[in-house]
C-alpha positions as MATLAB code, in Angstrom:
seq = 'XXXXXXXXXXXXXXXXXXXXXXXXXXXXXXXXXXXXXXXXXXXXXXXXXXXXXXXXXXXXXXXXXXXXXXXXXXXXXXXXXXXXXXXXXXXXXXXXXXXXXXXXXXXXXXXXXXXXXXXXXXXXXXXXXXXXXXXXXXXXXXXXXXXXXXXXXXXXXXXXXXXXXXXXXXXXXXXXXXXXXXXXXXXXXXXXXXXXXXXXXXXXXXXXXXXXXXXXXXXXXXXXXXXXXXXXXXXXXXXXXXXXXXXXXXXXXXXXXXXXXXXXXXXXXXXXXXXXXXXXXXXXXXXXXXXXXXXXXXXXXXXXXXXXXXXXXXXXXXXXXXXXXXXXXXXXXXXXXXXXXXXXXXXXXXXXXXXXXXXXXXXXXXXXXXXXXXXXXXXXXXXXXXXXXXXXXXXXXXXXXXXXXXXXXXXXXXXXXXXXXXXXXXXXXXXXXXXXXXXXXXXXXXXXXXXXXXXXXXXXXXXXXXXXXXXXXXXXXXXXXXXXXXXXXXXXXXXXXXXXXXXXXXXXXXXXXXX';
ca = [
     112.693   67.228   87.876;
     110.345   69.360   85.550;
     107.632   67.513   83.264;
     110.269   68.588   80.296;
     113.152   67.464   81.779;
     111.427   64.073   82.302;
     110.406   63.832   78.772;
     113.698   64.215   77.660;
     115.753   61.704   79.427;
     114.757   59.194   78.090;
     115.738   60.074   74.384;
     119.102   61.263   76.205;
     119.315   57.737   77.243;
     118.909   56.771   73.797;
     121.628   58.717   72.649;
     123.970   56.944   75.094;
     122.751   53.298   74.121;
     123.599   54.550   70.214;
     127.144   55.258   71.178;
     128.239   51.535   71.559;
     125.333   50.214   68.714;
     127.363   52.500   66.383;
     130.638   50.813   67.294;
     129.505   47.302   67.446;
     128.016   47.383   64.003;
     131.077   49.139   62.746;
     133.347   46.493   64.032;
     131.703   44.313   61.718;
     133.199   46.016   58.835;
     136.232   47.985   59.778;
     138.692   45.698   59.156;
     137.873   45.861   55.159;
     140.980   48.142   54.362;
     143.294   47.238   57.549;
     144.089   43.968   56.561;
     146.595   44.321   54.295;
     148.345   46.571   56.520;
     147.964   44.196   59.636;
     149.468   41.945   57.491;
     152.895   43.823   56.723;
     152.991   44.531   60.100;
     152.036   40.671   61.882;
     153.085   38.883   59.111;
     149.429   36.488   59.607;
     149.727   32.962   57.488;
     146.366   33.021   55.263;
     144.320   31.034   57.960;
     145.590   33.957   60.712;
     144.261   36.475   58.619;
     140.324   34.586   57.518;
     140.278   34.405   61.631;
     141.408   37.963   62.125;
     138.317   39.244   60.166;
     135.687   36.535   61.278;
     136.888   36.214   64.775;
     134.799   38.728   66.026;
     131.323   37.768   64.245;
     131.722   34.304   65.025;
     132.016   35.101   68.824;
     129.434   37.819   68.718;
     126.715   35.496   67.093;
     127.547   32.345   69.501;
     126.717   34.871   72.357;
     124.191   36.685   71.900;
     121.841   34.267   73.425;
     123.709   33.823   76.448;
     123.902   37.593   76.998;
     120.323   38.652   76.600;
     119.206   36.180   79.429;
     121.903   36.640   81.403;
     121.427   40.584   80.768;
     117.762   39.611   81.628;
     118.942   37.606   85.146;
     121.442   40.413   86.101;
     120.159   43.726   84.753;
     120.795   44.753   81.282;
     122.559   48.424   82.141;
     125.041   46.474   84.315;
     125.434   44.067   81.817;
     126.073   47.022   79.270;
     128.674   49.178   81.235;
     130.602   45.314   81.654;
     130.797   45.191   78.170;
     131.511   48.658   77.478;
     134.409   48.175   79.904;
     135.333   44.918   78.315;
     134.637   46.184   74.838;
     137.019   49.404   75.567;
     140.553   47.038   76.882;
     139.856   44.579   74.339;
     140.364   47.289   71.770;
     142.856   48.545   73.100;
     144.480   45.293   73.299;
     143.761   44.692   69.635;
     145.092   48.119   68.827;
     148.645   47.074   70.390;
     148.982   43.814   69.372;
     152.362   42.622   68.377;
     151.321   39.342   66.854;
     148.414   37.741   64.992;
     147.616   35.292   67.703;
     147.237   38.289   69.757;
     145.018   40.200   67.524;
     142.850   37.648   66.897;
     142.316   36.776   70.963;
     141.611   40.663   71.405;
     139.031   40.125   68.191;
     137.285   36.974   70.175;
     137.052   39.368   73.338;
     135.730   42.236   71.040;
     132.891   39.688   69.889;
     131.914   38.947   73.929;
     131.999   42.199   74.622;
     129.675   43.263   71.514;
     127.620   40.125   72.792;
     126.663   42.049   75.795;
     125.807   45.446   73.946;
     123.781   44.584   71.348;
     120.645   42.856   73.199;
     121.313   45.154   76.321;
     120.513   48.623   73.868;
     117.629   47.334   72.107;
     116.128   45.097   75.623;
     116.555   48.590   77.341;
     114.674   50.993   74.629;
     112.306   48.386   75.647;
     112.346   49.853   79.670;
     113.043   53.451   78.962;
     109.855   53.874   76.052;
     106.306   52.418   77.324;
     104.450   54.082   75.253;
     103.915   52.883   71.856;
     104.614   55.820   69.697;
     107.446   57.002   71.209;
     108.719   53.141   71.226;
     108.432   53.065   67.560;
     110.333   56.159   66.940;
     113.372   55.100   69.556;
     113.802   51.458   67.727;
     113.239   53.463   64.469;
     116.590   55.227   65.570;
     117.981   51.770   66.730;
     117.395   50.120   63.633;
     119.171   52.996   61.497;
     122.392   52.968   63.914;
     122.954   49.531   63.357;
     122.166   49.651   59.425;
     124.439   53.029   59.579;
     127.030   51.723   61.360;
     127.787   48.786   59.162;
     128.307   51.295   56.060;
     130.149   53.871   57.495;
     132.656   51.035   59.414;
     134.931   50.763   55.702;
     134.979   55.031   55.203;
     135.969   55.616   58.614;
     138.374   52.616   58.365;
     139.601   54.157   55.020;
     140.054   57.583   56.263;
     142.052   56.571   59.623;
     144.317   54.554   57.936;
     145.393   58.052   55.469;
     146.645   59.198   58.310;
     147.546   56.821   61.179;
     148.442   53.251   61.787;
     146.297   50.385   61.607;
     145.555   50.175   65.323;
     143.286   53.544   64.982;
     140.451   51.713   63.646;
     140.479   49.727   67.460;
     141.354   52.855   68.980;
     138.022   54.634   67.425;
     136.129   53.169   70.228;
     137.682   54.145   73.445;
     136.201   57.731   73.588;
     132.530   56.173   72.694;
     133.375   53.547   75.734;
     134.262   56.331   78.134;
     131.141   57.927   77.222;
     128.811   55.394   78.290;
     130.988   54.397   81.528;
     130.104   57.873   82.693;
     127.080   59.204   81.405;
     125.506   55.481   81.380;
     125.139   55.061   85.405;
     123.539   59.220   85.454;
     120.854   58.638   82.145;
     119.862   54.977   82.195;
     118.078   52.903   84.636;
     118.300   49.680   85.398;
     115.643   46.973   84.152;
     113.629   44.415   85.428;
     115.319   41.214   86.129;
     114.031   38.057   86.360;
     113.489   36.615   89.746;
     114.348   33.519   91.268;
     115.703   30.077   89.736;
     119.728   30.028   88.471;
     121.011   30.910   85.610;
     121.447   27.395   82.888;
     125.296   27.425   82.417;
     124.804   24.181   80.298;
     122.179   25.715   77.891;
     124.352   28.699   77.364;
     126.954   26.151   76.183;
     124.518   24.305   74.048;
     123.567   27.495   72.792;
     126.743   28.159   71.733;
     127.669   24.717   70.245;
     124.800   25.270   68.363;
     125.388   28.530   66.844;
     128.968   28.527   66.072;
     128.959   25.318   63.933;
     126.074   26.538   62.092;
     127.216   30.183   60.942;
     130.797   28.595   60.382;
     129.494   25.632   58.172;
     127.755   28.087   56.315;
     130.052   30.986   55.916;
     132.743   27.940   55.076;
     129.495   26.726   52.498;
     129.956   30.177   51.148;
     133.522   30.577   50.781;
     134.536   26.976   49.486;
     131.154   25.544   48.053;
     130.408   22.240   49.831;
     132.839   20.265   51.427;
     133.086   18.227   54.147;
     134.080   20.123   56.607;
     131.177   23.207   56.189;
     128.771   20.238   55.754;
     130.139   18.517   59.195;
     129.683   22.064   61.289;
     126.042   22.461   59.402;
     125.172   18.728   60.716;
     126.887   18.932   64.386;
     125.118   22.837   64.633;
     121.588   21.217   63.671;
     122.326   18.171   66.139;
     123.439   20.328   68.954;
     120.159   22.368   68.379;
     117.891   19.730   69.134;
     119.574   18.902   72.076;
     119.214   23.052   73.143;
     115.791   22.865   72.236;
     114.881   19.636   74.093;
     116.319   21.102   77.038;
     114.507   24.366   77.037;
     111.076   23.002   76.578;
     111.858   20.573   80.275;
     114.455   22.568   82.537;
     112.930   23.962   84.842;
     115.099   27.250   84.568;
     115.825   27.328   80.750;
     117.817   29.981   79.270;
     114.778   30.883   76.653;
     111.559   30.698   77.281;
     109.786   28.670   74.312;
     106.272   30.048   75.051;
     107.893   33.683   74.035;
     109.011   32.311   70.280;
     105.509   30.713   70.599;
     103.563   33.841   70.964;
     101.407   35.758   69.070;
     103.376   37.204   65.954;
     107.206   36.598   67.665;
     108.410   33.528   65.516;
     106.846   34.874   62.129;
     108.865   38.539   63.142;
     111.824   36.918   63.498;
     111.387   34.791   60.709;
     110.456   37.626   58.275;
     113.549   39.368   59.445;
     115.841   36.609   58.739;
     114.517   36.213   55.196;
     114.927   40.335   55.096;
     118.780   39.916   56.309;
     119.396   36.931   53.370;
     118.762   39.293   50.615;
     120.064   41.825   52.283;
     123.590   41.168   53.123;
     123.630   37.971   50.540;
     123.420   40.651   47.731;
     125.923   43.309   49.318;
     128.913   41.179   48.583;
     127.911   41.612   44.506;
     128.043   45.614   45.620;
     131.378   45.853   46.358;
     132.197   43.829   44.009;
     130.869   45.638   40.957;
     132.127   48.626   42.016;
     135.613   47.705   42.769;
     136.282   44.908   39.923;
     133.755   45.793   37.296;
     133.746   49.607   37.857;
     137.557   49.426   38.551;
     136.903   51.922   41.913;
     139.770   52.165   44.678;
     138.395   50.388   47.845;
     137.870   53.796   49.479;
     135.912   55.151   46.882;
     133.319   52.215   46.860;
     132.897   52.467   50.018;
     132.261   56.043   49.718;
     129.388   55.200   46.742;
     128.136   52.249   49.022;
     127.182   55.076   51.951;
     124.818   56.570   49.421;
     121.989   53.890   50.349;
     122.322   54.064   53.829;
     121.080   57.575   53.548;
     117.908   56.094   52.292;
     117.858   53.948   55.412;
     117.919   57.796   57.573;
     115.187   58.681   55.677;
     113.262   55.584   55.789;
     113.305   54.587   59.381;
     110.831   57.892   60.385;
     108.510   57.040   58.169;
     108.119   53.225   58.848;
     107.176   53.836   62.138;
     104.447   56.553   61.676;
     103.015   54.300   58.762;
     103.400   51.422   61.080;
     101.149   53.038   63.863;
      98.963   54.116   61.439;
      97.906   51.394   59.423;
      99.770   48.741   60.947;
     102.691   46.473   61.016;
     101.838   44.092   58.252;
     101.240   46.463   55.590;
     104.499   47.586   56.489;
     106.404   44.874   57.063;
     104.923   43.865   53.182;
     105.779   47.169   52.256;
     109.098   47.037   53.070;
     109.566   43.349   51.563;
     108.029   44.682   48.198;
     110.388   47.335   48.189;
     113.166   44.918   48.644;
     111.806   42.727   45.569;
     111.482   46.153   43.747;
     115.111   47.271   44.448;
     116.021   43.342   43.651;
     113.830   43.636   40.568;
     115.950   46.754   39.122;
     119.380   45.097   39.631;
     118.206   42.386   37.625;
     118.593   44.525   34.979;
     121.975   45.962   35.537;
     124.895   44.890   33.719;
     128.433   45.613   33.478;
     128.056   48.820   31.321;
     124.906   50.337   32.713;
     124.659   53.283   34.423;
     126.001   53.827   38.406;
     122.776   56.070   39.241;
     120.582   52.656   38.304;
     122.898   50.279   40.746;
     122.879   52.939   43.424;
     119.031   53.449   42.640;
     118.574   49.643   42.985;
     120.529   49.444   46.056;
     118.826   52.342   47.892;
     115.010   50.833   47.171;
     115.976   47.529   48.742;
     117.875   49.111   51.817;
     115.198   51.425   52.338;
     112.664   48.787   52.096;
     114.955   46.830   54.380;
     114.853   49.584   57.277;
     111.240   49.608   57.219;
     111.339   45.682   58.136;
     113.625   45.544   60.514;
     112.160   48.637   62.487;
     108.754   46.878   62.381;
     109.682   43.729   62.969;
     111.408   44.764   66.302;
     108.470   47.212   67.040;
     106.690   43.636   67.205;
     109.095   41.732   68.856;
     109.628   43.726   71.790;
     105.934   44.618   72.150;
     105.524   40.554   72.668;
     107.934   40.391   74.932;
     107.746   41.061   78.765;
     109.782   43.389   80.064;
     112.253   41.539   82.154;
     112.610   39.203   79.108;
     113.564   41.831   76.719;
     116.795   40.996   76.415;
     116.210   37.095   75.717;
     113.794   38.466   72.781;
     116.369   41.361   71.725;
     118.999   38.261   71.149;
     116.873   36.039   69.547;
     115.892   38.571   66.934;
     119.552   39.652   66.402;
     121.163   35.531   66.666;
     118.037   35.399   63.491;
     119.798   38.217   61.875;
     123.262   36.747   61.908;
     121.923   33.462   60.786;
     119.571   35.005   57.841;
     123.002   37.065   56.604;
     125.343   33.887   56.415;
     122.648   32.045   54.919;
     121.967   35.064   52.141;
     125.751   34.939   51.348;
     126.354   30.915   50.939;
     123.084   30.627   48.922;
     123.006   33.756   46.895;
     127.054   33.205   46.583;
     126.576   30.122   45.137;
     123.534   31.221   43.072;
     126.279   33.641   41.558;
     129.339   31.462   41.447;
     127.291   29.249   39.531;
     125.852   31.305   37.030;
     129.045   33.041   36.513;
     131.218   29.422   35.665;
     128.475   28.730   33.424;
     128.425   32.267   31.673;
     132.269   32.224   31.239;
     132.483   28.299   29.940;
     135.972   26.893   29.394;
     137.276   30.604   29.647;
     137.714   32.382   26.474;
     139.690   31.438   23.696;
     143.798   32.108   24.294;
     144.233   31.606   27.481;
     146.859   29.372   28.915;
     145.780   26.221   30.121;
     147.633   26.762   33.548;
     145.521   29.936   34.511;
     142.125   28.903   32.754;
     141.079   27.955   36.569;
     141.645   30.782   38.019;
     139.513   32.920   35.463;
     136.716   30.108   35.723;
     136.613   30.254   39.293;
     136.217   34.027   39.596;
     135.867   37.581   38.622;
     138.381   37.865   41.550;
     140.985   35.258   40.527;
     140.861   36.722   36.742;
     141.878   40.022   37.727;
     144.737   38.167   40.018;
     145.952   36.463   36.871;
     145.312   39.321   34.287;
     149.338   40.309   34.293;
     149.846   36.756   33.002;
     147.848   36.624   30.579;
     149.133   37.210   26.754;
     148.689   41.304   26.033;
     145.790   40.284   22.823;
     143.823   38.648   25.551;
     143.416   40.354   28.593;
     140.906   43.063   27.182;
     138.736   40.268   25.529;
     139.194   38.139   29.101;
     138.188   40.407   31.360;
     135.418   41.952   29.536;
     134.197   38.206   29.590;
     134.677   37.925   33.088;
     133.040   40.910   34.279;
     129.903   40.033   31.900;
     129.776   36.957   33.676;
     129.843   38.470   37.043;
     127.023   40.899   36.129;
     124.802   37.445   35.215;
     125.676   36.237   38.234;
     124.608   39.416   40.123;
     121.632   39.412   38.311;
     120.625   35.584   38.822;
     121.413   36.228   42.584;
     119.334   39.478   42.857;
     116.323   37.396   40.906;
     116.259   34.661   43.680;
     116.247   37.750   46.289;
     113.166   39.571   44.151;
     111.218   36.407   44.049;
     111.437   35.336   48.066;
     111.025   38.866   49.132;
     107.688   39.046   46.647;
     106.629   35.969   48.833;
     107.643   37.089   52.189;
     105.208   40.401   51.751;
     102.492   37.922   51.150;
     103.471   36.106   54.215;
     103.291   39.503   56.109;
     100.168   40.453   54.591;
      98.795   36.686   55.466;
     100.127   36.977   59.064;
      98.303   40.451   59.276;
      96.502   39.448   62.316;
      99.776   37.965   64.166;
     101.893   40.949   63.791;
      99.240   43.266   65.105;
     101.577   44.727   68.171;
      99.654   43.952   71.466;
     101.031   44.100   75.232;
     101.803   40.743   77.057;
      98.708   39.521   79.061;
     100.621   39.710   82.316;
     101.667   43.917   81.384;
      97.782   44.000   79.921;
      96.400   43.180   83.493;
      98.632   45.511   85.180;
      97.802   48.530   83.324;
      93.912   47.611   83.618;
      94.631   46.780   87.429;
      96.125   50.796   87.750;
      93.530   51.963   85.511;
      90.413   50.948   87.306;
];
């Protein structure tokens, strides 16, 4: 093999591990427009259909844990072509399914499957780049795949279902499978495992008692407001977590290793991250929203507008990582959080007949800012962490992720729900007492009941409503601008933690070969 050659296989490797990043963060959207059509087809009752769509995230955050030390125990790339293989038949199975219990058992297999790929692509860029630079530029790539993929999921979704049936949008993923069965074994190598000791089959269970309650609860938090049941799966999550954590700190082979969250600049990564991921996907439910109900778009055509920031996520990721070898992670990492407060900032200030270009401005500033945190704070996180415990660190900054995003959308949901009952009152004057609910509830539930309305009204109603939404959106986006102002300070004030630096044990090693 020429000096060239060996150069380039590992970015060839890369471009194999993309292949299934791409479709796992895709998955997480590309049911938006094949509902309905599942639902002509299945005939789903209402609770059918809420599982068909969250089936898959639920199962993919309860996971991820599990995965990335047992892809840490086993070897990630055989953990990887597993799930590529299990990833592949559960899509097809979801593809053919000829009822909704079906489809939503292929959608729980889907989310085991993506359990396995998502640690296993960023643990490996972890193996295949030891130097630094070329590190940063590979989870640079990583971090704009997954951002990337979650946009582009709807569009594709859209565009497939023009033309074919609603199973294409499972189907999507078999050629991207096949891929990585046969190229994977050739370009990637296999990682460090961790020796000795068994595997903890009861903390993977905790684990996953723990997170499933907990991103329920608060998704259910979200959806319904408090209730007893979202506050029951919050308390049993929390109470199941101490248990997981107790265990970890005195088993003698736990499934985490607490001295990794404990190390230098790890936990405040991860944190920072999570607090990145609330505003983030917290605010980009009022997206769509404003551009389907207030802008009155098709749901292809906002998604179409909503890929215009993720180009400034392609052209932000680069950049982050030179500036981060450069001068840093921390100035960075702030950066990136005061560009989020920025792009925060400038939705505060858009209403429901302002200009697109200053929405989609807005939105690209804070997803741009938001590519530059995520890339940095992995940069740090996988410099921390040893190499055959990549994978456990890979999951715990992506089970942080999932966590930060259902948190962002039950708090900044209910930040707008609130602010939008108290903008709209009793409901304007002439409506029917019998639908007043439903246009207090919701921009959503006023366009529902807009037909009913009385002719004089509906003008003056929904103009109401959709001012309403807009000071919800902005109340929302002034919570996000505030804790992202505070979370660059907390970078900047954590400078010296997030300064990336080798584990001792890799430190020695490469001092040992040195001398």
């Amino acid at each position: 093999m020429t000096r060239h050659t060996a150069a380039r296989r590992p970015w060839l490797a890369l471009g194999v591990l993309m292949l299934p990043l791409l479709l796992v963060s895709m998955d997480v959207s590309v049911l938006y427009f094949a509902v309905p059509f599942i639902s002509q087809d299945l005939h789903p009752s209402s609770t059918q259909q809420l599982w068909i769509f969250d089936m898959y995230g639920f199962v993919l955050a309860g996971l991820l844990l599990t995965m990335g030390a047992l892809g840490d125990r086993i070897g990630r790339r055989r953990l990887l072509l597993l799930g590529a293989l299990g990833f592949g038949a559960a899509s097809t199975l979801a593809a053919y399914s000829t009822s909704a219990a079906t489809l939503i058992a292929a959608r729980a297999v889907l989310g085991v499957a993506g359990a396995t790929l998502m640690p296993s692509t960023l643990g490996m860029i972890r193996n295949l780049f030891t130097d630094e630079k070329e590190r940063g530029k590979a989870i640079a790539v990583w971090t704009a795949v997954t951002s990337g993929g979650i946009a582009v999921g709807p569009v594709l979704s859209g565009l497939l279902l023009e033309h074919f049936w609603w199973g294409s949008v499972f189907l999507i993923n078999l050629p991207a499978m096949v891929l990585l069965l046969v190229l994977g074994p050739l370009l990637l190598p296999e990682t460090p495992r961790i020796r000795g000791g068994r595997f903890d089959l009861l903390s993977a269970l905790l684990s996953l008692a723990t997170v499933l309650p907990l991103i329920y609860g608060i998704k259910e938090l979200a959806r319904n407001g408090l209730a007893p049941l979202s506050g029951a799966a919050i308390a049993v999550g929390l109470l199941v977590g101490l248990v997981f954590v107790r265990r970890q700190l005195t088993h003698p082979d736990a499934l985490i290793d607490l001295a990794l969250v404990r190390s230098r600049g790890f936990g405040v990564s991860i944190g920072l991250n999570m607090l990145g991921m609330f505003g983030l996907v917290g605010m980009a439910i009022f997206l769509t929203q404003y551009l389907q109900l207030v802008r009155g778009m098709s749901p292809l055509t906002a998604a179409l507008w909503s890929v215009l920031p993720s180009l400034a996520v392609g052209a932000m990721a680069a950049p982050a990582a030179v500036l981060g070898r450069r001068f840093g992670k921390a100035p960075v990492i702030a950066g990136g959080l005061a560009l989020m407060a920025a792009g925060f900032g400038l939705l505060t200030a858009t209403g429901a007949h302002g200009a697109l270009w200053q929405l989609l401005l807005a939105a690209s500033i804070y997803a741009g800012g938001g590519v530059a945190l995520m890339s940095q704070v992995s940069e740090v996180v996988m410099a921390a962490a040893p190499t055959e415990r990549a994978g456990t660190a890979s999951a715990l900054l992506e089970s942080g992720t999932e966590l930060g995003g259902a948190l962002g959308m039950a708090v900044l949901g209910s930040v707008g729900t609130a602010l939008y009952r108290s903008k709209i009152g009793s409901g304007p004057a002439g409506v029917p007492d019998a639908l007043r609910g439903a246009v207090r509830d919701s921009l959503g539930g006023t366009e529902g009941v807009l037909a009913q309305l009385p002719a004089a009204v509906r003008g003056p109603v929904l103009a109401a409503a959709r001012e309403a939404f807009c000071g919800g959106m902005q109340g929302a986006a002034l919570v996000s601008a505030v804790l992202m102002a505070l979370g660059a300070l907390a970078a900047l004030a954590a400078r010296r933690s997030l300064a990336v630096r080798a584990p001792a044990a890799e430190e020695s090693a490469r001092e040992a070969v040195t001398a």
